[in-house]
C-alpha positions in Angstrom: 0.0 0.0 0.0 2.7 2.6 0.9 4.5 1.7 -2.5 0.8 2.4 -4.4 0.2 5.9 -2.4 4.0 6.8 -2.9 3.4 6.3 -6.9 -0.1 8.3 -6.6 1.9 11.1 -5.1 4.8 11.7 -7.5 2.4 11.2 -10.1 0.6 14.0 -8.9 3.5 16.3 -8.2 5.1 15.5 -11.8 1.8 16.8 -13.2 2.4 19.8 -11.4 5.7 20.3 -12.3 4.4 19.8 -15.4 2.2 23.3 -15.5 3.0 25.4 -18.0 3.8 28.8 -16.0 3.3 31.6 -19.2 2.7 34.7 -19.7 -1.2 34.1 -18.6 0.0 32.5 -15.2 2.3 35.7 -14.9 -0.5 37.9 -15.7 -2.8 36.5 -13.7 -1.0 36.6 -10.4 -0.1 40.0 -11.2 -3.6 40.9 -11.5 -4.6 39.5 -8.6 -1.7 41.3 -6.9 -2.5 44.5 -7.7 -6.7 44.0 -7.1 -6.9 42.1 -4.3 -3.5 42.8 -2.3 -3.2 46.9 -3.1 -6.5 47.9 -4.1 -8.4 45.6 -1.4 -10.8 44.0 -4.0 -11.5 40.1 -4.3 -11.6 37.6 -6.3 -15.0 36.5 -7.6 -15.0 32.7 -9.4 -17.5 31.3 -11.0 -18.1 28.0 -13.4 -21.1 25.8 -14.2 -21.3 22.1 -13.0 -17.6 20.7 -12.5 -16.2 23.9 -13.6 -18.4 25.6 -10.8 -16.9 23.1 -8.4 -13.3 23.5 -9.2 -14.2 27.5 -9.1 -15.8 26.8 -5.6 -12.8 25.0 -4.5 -10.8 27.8 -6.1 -12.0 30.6 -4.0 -12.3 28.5 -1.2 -8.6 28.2 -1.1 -7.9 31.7 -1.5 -9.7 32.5 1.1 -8.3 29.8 3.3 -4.4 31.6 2.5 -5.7 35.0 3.2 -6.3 36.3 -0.2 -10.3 37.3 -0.1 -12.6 35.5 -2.9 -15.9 34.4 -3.7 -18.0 31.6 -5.5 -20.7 33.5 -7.4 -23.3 30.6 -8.9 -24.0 31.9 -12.4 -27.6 31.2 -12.2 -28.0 33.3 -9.1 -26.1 36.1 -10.6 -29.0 36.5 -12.8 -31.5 36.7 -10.0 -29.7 39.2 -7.7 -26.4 38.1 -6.5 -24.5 40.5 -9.2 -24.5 43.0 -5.9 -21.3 40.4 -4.8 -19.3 42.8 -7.4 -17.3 45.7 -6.6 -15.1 48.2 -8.3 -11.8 46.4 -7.8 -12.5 42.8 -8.0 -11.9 40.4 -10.6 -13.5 37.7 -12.1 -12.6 34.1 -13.2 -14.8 32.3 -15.3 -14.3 28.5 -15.9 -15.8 26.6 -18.5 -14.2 23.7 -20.4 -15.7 25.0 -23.8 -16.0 28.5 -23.3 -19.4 28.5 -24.3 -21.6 27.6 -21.4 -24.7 30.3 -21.8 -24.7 30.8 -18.1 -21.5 31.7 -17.9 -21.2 33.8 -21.2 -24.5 35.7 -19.4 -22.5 36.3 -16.2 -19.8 37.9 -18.3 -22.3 40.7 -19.9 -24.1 41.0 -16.5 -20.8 41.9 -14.5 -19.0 44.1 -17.5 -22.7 45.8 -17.6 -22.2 46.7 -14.0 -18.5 46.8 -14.1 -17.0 47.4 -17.1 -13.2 47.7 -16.4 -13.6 44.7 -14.1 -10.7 42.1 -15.5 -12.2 38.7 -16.1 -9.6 35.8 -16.4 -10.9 32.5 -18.3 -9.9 29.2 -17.8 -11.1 27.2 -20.4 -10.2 24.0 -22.6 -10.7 26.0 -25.9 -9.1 29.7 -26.1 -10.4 30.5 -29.2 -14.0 29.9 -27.8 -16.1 33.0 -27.3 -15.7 33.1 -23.5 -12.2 32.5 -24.2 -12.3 35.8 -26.7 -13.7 38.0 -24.5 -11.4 37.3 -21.8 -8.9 39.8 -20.4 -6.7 36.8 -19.9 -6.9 33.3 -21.1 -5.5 30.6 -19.2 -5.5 27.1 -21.3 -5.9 23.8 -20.3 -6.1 22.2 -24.1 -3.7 20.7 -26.2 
């Protein structure tokens, strides 16, 4: 057993050495640098389905290592939760598409009522329409 959890572990650790850290990773941090640490904004994730889980788990963590962050449910952004949005946040969509209506909705909804808000994406497909309306684009496809 310890051999098959060792394995499961450098497994897991060679995927993450295996990140591609570009000019979207440095980007990203530095936007959320800037927002969150100087300005005092947060960061606001959302996703639909598994991507809303990972983006759940996403600000979760942040908020766990001090950095202040939100799970907005795309749905209920469209019935009233949009007041979660201030001047100085940002927002990070996933979608594994980047064409998941709800999402795409949320992304109109929050530049209506914020428009220099920056909006990362992580998404399987960058040249999807989430992924082109993105400030930043962080890829997970091939």
């Amino acid at each position: 057993m310890k051999e098959r959890i060792e394995k499961i572990l450098n497994a897991e650790a060679a995927a993450i050495k295996n990140i591609p850290v570009n000019d979207a990773y440095a980007k990203t941090v530095e936007l959320i640098f800037e927002h969150i640490h100087k300005r005092k904004g947060k960061l606001i994730a959302s996703g639909m389905g598994k991507a809303g889980q990972i983006a759940f788990s996403i600000a979760t963590t942040f908020s766990s290592t001090g950095t202040p962050a939100v799970f907005l449910h795309p749905s209920d952004s469209q019935h009233g939760d949009l007041g979660v949005i201030q001047e100085e946040d940002i927002l990070l969509l996933i979608s594994n598409s980047g064409k998941t209506r709800e999402i795409l909705e949320l992304f109109k909804l929050s530049k209506n009522l914020n428009e220099k808000m920056p909006v990362v994406v992580i998404t399987g497909h960058a040249d999807s329409p989430l992924g082109e309306l993105a400030d930043i684009v962080i890829s997970t496809g091939d």
